[in-house]
GURO-784287 format. One line per field, with one value per residue: z, x, y of N, C-alpha, C in turn; residue number from 0. Coordinates in nm, 2 decimals, decimal comma, always signed. Each point is the difference from the previous one (the first is absolute). Last residue first. Layout:
N
n_w: [Z/...] .
n_u: [X/...] .
n_v: [Y/...] .
ca_w: [Z/...] .
ca_u: [X/...] .
ca_v: [Y/...] .
c_w: [Z/...] .
c_u: [X/...] .
c_v: [Y/...] .
seq: [NUM/...] .
***
This chain:
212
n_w: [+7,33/-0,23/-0,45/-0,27/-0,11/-0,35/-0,43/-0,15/-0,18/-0,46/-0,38/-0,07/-0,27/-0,44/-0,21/-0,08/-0,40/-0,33/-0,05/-0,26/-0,47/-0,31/-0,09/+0,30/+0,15/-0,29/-0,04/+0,21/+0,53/+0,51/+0,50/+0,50/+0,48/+0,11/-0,40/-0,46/-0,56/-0,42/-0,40/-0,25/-0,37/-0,37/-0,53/-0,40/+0,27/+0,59/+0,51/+0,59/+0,58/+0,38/-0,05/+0,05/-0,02/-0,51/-0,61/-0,49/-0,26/-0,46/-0,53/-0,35/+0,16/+0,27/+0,31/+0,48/+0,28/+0,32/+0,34/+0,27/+0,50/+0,34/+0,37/+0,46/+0,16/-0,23/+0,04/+0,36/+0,15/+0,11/-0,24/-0,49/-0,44/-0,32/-0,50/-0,36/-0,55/-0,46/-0,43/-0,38/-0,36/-0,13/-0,41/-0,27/+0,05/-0,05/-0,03/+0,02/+0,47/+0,38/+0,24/+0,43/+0,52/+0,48/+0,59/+0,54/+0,27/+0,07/-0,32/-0,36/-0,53/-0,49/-0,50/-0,40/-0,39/-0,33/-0,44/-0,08/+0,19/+0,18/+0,41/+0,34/+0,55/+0,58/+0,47/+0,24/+0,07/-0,39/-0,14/+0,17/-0,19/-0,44/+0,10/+0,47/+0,55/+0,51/+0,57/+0,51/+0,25/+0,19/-0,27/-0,45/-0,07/-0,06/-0,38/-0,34/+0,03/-0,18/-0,48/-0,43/-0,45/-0,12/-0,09/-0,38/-0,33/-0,04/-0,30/-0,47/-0,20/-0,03/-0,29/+0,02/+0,34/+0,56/+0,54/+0,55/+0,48/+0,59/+0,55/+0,40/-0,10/-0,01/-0,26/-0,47/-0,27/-0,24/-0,51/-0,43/-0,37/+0,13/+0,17/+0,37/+0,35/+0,44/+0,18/-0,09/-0,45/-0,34/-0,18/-0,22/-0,45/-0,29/-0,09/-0,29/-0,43/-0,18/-0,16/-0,39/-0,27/+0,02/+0,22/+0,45/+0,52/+0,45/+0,42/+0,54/+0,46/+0,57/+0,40/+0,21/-0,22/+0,00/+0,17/-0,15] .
n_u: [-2,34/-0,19/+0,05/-0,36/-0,46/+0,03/-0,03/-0,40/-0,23/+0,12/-0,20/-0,48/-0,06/-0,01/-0,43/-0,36/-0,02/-0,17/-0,41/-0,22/+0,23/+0,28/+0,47/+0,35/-0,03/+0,06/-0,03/+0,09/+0,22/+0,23/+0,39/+0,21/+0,10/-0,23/-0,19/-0,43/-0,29/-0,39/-0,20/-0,01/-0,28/-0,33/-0,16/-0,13/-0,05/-0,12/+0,18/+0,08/+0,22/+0,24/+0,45/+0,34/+0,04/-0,11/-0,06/+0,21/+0,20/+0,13/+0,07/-0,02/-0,19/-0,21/-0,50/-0,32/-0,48/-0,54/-0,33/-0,19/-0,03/+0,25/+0,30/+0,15/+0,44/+0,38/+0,44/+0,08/-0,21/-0,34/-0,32/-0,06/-0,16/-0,25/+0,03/+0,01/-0,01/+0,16/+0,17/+0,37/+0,27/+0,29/+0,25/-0,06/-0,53/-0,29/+0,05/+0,46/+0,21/+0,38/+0,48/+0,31/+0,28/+0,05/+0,06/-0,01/+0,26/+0,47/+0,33/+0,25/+0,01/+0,04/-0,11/-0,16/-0,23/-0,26/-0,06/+0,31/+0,08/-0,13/-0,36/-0,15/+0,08/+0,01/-0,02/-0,19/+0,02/-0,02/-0,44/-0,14/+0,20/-0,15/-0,42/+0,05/+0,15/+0,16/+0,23/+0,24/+0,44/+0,36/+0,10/+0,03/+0,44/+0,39/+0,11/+0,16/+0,51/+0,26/-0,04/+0,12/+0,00/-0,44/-0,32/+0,00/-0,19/-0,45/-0,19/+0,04/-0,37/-0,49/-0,22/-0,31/-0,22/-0,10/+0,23/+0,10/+0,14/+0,07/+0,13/+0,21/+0,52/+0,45/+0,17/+0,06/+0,40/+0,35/-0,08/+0,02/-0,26/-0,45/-0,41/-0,37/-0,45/-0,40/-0,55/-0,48/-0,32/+0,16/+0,42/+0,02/-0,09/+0,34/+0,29/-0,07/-0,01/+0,46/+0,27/-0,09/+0,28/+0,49/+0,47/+0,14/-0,09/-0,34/-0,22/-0,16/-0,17/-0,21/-0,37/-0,16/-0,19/-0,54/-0,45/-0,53] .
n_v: [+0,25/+0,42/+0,08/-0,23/+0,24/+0,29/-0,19/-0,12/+0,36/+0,11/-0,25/+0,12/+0,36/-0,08/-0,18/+0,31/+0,20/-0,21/+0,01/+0,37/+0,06/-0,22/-0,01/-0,09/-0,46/-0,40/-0,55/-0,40/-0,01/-0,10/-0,02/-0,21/-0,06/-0,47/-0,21/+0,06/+0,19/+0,13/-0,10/-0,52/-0,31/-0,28/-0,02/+0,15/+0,43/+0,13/+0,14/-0,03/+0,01/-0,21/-0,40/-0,28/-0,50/-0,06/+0,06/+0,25/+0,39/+0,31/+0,33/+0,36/+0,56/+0,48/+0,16/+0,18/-0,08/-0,05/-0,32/-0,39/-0,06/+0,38/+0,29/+0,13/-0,23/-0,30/-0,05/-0,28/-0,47/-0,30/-0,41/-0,25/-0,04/+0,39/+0,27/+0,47/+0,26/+0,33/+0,35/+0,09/-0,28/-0,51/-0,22/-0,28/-0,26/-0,47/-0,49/-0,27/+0,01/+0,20/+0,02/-0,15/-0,15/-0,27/-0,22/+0,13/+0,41/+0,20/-0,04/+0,21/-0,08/-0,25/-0,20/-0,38/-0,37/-0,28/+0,29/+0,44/+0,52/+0,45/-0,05/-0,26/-0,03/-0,11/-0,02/+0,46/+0,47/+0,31/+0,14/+0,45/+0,38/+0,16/+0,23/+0,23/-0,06/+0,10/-0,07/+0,05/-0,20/-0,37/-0,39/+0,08/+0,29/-0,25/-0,19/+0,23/+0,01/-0,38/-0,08/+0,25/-0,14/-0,14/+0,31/+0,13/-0,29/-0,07/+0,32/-0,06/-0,33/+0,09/+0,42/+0,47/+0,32/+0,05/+0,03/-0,05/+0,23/+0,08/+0,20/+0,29/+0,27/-0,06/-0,37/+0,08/+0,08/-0,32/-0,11/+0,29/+0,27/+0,27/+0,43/+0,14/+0,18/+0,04/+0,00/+0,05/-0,04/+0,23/-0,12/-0,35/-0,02/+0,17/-0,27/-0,36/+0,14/+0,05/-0,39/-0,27/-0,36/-0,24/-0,14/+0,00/+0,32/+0,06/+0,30/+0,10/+0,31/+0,20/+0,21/+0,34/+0,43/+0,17/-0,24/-0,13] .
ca_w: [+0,03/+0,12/+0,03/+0,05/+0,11/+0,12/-0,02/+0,06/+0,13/+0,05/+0,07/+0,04/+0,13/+0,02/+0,05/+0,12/+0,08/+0,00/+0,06/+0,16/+0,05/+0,04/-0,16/-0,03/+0,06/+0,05/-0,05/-0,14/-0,10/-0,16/-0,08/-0,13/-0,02/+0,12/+0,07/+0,17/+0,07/+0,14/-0,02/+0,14/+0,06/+0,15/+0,14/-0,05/-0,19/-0,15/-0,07/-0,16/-0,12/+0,09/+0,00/+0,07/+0,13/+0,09/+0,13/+0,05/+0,05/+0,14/+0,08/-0,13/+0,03/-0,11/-0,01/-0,18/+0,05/-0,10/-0,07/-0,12/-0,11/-0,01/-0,17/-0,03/+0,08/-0,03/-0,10/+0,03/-0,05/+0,10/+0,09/+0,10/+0,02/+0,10/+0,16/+0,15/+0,13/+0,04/+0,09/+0,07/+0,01/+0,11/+0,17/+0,04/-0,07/+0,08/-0,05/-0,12/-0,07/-0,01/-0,07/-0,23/-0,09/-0,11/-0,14/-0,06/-0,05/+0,12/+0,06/+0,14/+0,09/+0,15/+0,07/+0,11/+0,06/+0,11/+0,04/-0,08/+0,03/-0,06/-0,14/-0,12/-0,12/-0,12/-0,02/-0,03/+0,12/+0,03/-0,10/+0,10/+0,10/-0,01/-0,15/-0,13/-0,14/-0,12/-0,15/-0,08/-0,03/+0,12/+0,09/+0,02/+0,01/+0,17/+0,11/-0,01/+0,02/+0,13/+0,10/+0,13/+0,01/+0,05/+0,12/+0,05/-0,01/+0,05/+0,15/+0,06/-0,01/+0,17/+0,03/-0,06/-0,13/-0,10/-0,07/-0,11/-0,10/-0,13/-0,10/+0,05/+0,03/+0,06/+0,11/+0,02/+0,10/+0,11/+0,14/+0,04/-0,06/+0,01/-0,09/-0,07/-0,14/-0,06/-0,02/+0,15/+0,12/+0,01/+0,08/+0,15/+0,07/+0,00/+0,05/+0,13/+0,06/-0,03/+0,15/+0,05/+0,00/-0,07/-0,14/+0,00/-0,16/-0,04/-0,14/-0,08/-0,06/-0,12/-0,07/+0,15/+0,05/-0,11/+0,06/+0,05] .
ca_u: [-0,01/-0,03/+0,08/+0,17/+0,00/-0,02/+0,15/+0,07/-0,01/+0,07/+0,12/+0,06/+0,03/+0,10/+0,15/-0,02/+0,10/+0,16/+0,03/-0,05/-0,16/-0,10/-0,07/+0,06/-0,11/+0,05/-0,06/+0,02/-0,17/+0,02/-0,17/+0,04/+0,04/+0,11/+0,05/+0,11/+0,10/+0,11/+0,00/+0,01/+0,09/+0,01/+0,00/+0,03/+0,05/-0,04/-0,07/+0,00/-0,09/-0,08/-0,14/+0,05/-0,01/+0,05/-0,07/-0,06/+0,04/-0,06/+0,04/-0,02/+0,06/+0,08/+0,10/+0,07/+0,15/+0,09/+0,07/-0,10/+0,04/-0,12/+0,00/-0,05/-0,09/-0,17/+0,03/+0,03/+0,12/+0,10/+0,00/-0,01/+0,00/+0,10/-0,07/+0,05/-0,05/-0,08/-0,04/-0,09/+0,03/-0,08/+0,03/+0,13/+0,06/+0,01/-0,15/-0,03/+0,00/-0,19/-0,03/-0,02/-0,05/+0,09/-0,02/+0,04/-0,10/-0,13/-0,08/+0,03/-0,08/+0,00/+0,13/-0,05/+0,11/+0,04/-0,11/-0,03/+0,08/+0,09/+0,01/+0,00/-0,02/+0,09/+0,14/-0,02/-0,03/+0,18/+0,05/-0,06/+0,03/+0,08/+0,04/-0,10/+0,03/-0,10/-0,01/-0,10/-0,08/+0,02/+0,06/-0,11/-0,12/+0,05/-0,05/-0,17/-0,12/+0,04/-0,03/+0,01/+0,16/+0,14/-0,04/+0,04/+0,14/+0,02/-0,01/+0,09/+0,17/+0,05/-0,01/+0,09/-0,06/+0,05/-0,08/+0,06/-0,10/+0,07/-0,05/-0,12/-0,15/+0,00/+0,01/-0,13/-0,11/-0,04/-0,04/+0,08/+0,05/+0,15/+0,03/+0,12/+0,12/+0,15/+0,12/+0,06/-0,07/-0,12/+0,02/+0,03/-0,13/-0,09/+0,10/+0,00/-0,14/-0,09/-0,02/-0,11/-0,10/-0,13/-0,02/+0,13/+0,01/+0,12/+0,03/+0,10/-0,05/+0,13/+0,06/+0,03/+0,11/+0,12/+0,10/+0,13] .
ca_v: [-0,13/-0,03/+0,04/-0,12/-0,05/+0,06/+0,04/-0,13/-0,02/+0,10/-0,03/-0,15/+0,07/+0,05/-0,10/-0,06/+0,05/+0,00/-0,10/+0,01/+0,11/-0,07/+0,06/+0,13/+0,05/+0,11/+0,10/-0,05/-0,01/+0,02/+0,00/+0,05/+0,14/+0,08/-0,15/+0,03/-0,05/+0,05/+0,17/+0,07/-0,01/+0,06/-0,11/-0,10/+0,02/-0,06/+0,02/-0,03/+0,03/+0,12/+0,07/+0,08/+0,03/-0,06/-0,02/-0,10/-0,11/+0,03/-0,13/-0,12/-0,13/-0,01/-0,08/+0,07/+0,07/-0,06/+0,12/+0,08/-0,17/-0,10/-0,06/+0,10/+0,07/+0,04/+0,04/+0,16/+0,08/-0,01/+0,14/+0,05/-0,14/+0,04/-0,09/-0,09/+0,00/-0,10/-0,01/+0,07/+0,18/+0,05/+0,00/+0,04/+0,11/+0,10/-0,03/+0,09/-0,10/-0,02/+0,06/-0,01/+0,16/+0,02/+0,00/-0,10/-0,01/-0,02/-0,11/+0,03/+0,06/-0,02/+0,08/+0,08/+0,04/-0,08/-0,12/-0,09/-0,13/+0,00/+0,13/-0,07/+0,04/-0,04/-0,11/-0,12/-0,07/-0,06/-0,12/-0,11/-0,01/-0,14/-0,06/+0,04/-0,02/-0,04/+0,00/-0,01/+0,14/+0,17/-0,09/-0,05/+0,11/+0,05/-0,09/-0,03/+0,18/+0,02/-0,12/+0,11/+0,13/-0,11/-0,06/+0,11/-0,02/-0,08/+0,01/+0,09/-0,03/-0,07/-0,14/-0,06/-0,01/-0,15/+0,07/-0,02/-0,06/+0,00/-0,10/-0,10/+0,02/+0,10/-0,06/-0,07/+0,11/+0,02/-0,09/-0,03/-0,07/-0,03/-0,13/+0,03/-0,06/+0,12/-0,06/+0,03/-0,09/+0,04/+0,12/-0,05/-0,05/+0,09/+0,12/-0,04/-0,02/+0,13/+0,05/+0,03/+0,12/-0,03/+0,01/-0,10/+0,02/-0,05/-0,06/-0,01/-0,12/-0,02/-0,13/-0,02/-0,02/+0,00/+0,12/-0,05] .
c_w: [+0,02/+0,09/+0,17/+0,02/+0,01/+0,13/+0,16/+0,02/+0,07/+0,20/+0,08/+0,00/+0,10/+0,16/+0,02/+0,05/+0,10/+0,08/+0,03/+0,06/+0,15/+0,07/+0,06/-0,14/-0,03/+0,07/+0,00/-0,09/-0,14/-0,02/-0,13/-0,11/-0,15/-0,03/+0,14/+0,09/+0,16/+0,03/+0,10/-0,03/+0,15/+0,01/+0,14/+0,06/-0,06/-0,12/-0,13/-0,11/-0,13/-0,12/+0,10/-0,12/+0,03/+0,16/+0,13/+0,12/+0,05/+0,08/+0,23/+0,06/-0,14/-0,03/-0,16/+0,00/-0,14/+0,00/-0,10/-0,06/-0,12/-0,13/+0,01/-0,21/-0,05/+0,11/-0,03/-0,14/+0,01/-0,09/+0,10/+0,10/+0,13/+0,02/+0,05/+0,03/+0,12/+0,15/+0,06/+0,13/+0,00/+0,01/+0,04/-0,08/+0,09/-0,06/+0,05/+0,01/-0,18/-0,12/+0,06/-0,04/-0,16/-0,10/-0,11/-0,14/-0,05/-0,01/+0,11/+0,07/+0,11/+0,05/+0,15/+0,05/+0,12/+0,04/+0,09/+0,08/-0,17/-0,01/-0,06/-0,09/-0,10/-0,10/-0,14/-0,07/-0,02/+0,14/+0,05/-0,08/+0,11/+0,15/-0,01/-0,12/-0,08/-0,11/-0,09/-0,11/-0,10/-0,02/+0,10/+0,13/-0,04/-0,02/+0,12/+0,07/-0,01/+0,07/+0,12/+0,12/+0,13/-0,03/+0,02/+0,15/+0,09/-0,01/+0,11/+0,15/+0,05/-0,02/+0,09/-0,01/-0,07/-0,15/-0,16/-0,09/-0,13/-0,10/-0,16/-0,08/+0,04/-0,01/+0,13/+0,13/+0,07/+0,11/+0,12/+0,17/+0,09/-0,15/+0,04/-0,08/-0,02/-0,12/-0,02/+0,07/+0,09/+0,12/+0,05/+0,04/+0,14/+0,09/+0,04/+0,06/+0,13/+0,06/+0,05/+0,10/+0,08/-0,01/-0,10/-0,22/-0,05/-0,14/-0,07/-0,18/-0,13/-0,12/-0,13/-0,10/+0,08/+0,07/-0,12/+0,05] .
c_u: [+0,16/+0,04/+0,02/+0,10/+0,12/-0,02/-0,02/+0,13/+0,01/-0,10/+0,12/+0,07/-0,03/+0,06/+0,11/+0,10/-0,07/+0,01/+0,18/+0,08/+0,05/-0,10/-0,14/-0,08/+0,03/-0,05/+0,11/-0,04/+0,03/-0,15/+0,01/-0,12/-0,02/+0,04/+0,10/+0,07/+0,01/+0,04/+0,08/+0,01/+0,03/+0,15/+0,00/+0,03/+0,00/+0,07/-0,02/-0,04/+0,04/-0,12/-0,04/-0,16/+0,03/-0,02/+0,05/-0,06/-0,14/+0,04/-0,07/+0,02/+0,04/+0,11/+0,07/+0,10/+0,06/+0,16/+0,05/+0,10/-0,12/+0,02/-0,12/-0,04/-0,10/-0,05/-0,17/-0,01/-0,01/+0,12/+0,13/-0,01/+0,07/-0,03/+0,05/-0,11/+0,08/-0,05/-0,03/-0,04/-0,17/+0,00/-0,16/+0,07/+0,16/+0,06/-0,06/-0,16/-0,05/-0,02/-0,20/-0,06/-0,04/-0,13/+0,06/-0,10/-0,01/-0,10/-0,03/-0,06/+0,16/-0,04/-0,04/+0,13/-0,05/+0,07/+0,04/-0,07/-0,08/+0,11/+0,14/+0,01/+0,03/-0,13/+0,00/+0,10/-0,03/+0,01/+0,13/+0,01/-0,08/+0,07/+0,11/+0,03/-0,13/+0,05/-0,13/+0,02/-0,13/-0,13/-0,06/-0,03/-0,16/-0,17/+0,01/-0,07/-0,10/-0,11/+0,02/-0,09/+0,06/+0,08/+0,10/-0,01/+0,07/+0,16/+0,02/+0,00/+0,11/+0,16/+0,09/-0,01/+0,15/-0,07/-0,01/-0,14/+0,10/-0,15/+0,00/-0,07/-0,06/-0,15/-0,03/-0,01/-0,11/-0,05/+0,02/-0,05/+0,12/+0,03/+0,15/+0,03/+0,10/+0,10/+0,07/+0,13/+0,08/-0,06/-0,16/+0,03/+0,03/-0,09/-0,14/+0,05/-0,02/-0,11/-0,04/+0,10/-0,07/-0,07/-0,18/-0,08/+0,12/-0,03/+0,13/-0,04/+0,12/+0,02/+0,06/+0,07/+0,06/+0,13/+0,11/+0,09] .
c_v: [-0,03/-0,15/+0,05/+0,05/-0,10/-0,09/+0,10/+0,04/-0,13/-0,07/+0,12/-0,05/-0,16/+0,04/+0,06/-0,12/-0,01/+0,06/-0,03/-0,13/-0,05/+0,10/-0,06/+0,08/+0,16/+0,06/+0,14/+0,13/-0,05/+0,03/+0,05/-0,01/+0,04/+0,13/+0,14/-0,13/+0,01/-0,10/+0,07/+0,13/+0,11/+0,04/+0,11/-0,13/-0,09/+0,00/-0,09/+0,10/-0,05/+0,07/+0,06/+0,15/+0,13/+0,03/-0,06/+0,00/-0,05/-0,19/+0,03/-0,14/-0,15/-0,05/+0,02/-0,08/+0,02/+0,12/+0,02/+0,14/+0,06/-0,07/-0,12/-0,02/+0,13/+0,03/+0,03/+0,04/+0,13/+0,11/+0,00/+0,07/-0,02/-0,17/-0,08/-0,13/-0,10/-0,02/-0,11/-0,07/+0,05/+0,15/+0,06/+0,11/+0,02/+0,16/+0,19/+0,01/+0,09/-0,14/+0,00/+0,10/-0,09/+0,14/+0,08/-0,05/-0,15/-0,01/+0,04/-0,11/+0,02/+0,13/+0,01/+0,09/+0,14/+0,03/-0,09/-0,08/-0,12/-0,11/+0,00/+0,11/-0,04/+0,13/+0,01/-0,10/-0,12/-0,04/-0,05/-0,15/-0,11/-0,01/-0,08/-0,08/+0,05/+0,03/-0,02/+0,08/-0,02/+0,07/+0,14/-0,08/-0,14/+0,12/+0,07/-0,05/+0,00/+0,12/+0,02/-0,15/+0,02/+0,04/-0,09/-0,06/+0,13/+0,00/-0,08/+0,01/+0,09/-0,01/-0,07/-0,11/-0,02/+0,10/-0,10/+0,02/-0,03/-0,05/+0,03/-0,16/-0,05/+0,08/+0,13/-0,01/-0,01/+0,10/+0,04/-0,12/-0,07/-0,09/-0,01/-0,10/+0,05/-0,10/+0,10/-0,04/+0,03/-0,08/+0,05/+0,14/-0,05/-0,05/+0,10/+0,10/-0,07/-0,02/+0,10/+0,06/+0,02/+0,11/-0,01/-0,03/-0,10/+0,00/-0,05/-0,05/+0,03/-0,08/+0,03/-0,18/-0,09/+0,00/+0,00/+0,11] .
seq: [211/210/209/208/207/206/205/204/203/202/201/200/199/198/197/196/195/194/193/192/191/190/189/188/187/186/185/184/183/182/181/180/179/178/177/176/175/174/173/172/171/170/169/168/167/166/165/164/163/162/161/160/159/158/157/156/155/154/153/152/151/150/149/148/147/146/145/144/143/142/141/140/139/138/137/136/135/134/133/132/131/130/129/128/127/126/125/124/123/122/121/120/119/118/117/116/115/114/113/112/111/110/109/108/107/106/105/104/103/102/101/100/99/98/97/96/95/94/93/92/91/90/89/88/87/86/85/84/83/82/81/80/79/78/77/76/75/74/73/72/71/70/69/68/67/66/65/64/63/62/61/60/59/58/57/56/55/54/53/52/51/50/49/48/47/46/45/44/43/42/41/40/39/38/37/36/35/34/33/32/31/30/29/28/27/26/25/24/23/22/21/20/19/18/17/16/15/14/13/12/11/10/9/8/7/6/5/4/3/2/1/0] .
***
């Protein structure tokens, strides 16, 4: 990758891992910066929401700042990690009582659940992609079968905006993309070879829209 040339915004709206996304884009050839402040954002190429926390805080920082969020998901490709790609979607049951749900960003369409009890929670290590769309930029080159590093207790559902599944109990969505905007479920920032092939994949989608 040409270092420096794509500018990338971590948004810190109170969670973990930003250290190792910081790290793993500096390395795939990005220029990071952690913000806490939205409207810095708007003066990078593209923005990642980063996720090890829970949805409730985090969904609540985000509509804090609603105006800023929507406008940078409206302007600037975006990947959500982990819960970051959970808080793209219309609704979550985490931390919520039996039929209730806290509301998403809803670009992503469907609802985030827990794993089922038949299963070890949370989820923690390695599992395997498969690929159920083609065409996406984020797996270019990422062969089906891959495997990736997950650490997860809740994952979203199956939908139109699928691209990869992984297994645990049930199928659920491992990549997300609906247009500029793209979720793994997995870390790719902890994921070896394959991670940071999604990585330097999305730094060169983020290149080719800056061309355009």
């Amino acid at each position: 990758m040409s270092g420096g040339e794509v500018s990338v915004a971590i948004i810190n709206y109170g969670v973990g891992n930003l250290l190792s996304i910081y790290t793993a884009f500096r390395k795939a050839g990005a220029s990071p910066r952690i913000l806490e402040d939205f409207r810095e954002a708007y003066e990078l190429d593209a923005i990642i929401f980063p996720g090890v926390g829970a949805f409730k805080p985090a969904i609540r920082k985000l509509q804090e700042n609603r105006d800023h969020v929507f406008r940078l998901l409206e302007e600037k490709p975006i990947l959500g990690i982990c819960l970051g790609m959970q808080l793209l979607y219309e609704r979550s049951e985490e931390g919520c009582p039996p039929g209730e749900y806290l509301h998403g960003l809803g670009i992503f369409h469907g609802d985030v659940r827990r794993f089922p009890a038949s299963v070890k929670v949370p989820q923690m290590g390695w599992n395997t992609l498969r690929i159920v769309r083609s065409g996406c930029p984020l797996l270019h080159g990422v062969p089906d079968g891959a495997y990736v590093y997950y650490a997860n207790s809740y994952a979203p559902g199956l939908s139109e905006d699928t691209v990869a599944v992984t297994e645990y109990g049930v199928k659920f969505t491992a990549v997300a993309q609906r247009g500029m905007i793209f979720g793994t479920q997995f870390h790719p920032e902890k994921s070896g070879r394959w991670g940071l092939k999604i990585i330097e994949n999305f730094i060169r989608f983020v290149e080719d829209e800056k061309r355009r």
